[in-house]
C-alpha positions in Angstrom: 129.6 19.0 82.1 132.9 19.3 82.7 135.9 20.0 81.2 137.4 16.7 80.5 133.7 16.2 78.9 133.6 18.8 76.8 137.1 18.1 75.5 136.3 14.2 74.9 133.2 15.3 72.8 135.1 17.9 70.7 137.7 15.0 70.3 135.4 12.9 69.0 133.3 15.2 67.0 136.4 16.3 65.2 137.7 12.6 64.7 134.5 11.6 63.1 134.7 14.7 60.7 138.2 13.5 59.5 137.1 10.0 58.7 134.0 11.6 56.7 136.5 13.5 54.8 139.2 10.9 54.0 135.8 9.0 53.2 135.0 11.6 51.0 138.0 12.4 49.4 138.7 8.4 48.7 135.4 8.5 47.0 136.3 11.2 44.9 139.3 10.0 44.0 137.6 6.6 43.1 135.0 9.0 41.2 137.4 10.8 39.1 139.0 7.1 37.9 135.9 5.8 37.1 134.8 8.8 35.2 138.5 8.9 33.1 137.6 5.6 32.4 134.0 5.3 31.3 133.5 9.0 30.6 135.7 11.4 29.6 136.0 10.1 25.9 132.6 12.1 26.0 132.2 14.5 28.8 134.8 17.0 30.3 134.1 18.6 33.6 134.2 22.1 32.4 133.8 22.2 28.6 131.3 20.7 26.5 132.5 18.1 24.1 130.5 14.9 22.5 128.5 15.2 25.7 127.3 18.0 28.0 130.0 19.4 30.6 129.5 17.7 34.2 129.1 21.2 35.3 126.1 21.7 32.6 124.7 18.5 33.8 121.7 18.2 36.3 122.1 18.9 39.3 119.8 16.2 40.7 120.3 12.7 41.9 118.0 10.8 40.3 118.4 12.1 37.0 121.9 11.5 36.9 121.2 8.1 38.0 118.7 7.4 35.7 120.9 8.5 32.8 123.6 6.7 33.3 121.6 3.6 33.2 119.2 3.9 30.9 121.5 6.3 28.7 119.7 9.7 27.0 119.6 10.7 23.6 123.2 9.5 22.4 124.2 8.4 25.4 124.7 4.5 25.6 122.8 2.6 28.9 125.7 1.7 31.1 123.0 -0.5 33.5 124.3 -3.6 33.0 127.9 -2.4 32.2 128.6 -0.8 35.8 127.7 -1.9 38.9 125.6 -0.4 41.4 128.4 1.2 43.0 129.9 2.1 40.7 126.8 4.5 39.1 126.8 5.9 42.8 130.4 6.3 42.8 129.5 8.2 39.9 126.8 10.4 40.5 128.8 11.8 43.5 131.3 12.2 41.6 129.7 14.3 39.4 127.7 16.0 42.1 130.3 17.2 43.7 132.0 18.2 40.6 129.0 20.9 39.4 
């Protein structure tokens, strides 16, 4: 391989790991709206308040996802109240905020 190669693949490579990231973060960002909006009257990330902390929450996909729409113990069913998306927006977002 030469060198040009190796050069256009490590270009590449690191182009496509900066669009995952601004992917990322934009999803995040979206994340952290939508949870200000539907779910911090309740939860907090780090403290405990009606709700468990995000960061005392599962850690596990479909539990998450399965809470939010069906709702648990207190916790209202948001299923028909949020979009598909928008429950995945949300599960990453608390994913990635554990």
């Amino acid at each position: 391989m030469s060198m040009i190669q190796s050069y256009r693949k490590i270009l590449f490579i690191s182009l496509m790991l900066s669009i995952i990231s601004t992917a990322s973060a934009s999803e995040q960002q979206e994340g952290q709206k939508l949870f200000k909006k539907k779910c911090s009257i309740c939860h907090a990330v780090d403290k405990k308040k009606l709700g468990p902390a995000v960061n005392a929450m599962s850690n596990k996909e479909d539990i998450l996802r399965q809470t939010i729409i069906k709702g648990r113990k207190s916790m209202p069913a948001y299923g028909e109240k949020l979009t598909d998306a928008e429950i995945n927006t949300l599960v990453k977002y608390l994913l990635a905020n554990q």
